[in-house]
C-alpha positions, 0 to 999 in steps of 0.5 A: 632277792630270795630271802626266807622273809620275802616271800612272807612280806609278798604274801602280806602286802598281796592280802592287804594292800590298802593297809601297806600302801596307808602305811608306809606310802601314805592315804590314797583316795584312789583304789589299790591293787597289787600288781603280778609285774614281771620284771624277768629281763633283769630280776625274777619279779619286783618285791611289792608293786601296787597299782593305784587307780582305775584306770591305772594312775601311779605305781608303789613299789616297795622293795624290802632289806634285811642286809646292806646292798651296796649296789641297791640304787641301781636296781632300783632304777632299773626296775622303777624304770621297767615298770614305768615303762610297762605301766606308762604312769609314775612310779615311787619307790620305796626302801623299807629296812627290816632291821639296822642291820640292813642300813648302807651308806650308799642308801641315801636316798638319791643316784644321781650321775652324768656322763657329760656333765651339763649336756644331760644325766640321770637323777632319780629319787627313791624313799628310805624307811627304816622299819624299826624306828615305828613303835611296835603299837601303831602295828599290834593296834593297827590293820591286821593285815599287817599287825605280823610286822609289829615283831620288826618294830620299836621295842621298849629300850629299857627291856630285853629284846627277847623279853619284848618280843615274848610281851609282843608275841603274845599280844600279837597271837591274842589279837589274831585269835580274835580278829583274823579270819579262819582262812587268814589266821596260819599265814598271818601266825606264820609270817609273824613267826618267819619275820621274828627270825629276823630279830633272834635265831630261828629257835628262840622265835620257835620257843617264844611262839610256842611258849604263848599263854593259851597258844601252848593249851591248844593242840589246833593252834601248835598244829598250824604253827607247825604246819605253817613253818613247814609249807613255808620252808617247803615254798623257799626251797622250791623257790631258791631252786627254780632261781638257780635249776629252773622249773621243777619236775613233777617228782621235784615237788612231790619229794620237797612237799612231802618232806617233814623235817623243819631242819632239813628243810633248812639245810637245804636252803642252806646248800641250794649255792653249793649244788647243781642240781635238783637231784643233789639239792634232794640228796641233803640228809 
């Protein structure tokens, strides 16, 4: 899955992962620590894995949906499988919806099938959780690590939703100028600005961010939002293109990471299916 959203949720549950394992696995007495598991013999890398306990007790893994995948319960075996067998301890697995939209009525929570029925077969059990259906204050009052997904939450029903996220926003922005640490505050701005995308057109979550009370005051504050969109739309291109061209050269870098356009940058991602090459992937105008 090579979506805009999820290098920025790989990003959140990476820098907190106490905070995304409490939320949507559960407390655990046990210490938690992303896990780097490359799962390259069927995917380039499992969504977010979380290894608990020292030594190593249980596996989380958590894989994010924006749109419906048929077909999904079937990876989702496979990796649950290739990590139990590198990590040689339980897995759980986790769907977490980021919008209705993602739902699937293969998404039942169960795969379970037998190619000679009562002489063996496979069951395997994955958890569902539909992101939207948490109210937007449990994220906007808790862990700051992962108040950027208050945006994909419950909004009030008898509002607008541009309305509702415009009152989140804002709150959300006051909450990370006060709480967020220096180095944290553009990667938390800018997921929360990457995630809204998911709700409304790219645009309006750009008008809405720069429209927040003190945040439109403040040259430094804009400058990251800019700045964080753009290394953001830099990172997926690069990393759509090495999914279909391979690793990229020297001067492959150097030319996406010098580009300035947040426009361009998304066409390119837009045209990565119809290209064959890095070189006519950089010819995008």
């Amino acid at each position: 899955m090579s979506k805009p959203f999820d290098a920025t949720l790989k990003d959140l549950g990476e820098d907190s992962p106490e905070a995304f394992v409490q939320e949507f696995d559960g407390p655990s007495q046990l210490p938690i620590a992303p896990l780097n598991v490359d799962l390259s013999t069927v995917t380039t890398a499992a969504d977010l894995v979380f290894g608990l306990g020292e030594p190593l007790q249980e596996v989380i893994h958590i894989d994010c949906q924006a749109g419906p995948k048929a077909d999904l319960a079937s990876d989702l075996h496979a990796y649950n499988s290739l990590l139990f067998r590198r990590c040689r301890v339980p897995v759980h697995t986790i769907v977490l919806l980021l919008r209705p939209e993602a739902r699937h009525r293969e998404f039942t929570g169960t795969l379970k099938y037998a190619a000679r029925p009562g002489r063996g077969g496979t069951t395997f059990v994955y958890e569902v959780i539909p992101l939207w259906e948490r109210p937007v204050e449990h994220f906007l009052s808790g862990p700051v690590g992962i108040a950027p997904l208050a945006v994909l939450a419950r909004l009030p029903e008898d509002i607008p939703v541009e309305q509702g996220l415009a009152g989140v926003i804002q709150r959300l922005c006051e909450r990370l100028q006060r709480e967020a640490p220096p180095e944290k505050f553009g990667k938390l701005l800018t997921s929360a600005y990457v995630l809204t995308g998911l709700r409304i057109p790219r645009q309006r979550a750009w008008t809405l961010f720069r429209g927040v009370q003190g945040m439109h005051e403040s040259d430094t504050y804009l400058a990251i939002l800019d700045e964080g969109a753009l290394n953001h739309a830099r990172k997926m291109v690069l990393r759509l293109g090495q999914k279909k061209f391979g690793p990229a050269s020297d001067d492959v870098l150097t030319a996406v990471n010098g580009i300035e356009e947040l426009e361009r940058l998304d066409r390119m991602q837009e045209s990565v299916l119809d290209v064959s090459s890095w070189q006519e992937l950089l010819q995008v105008p």
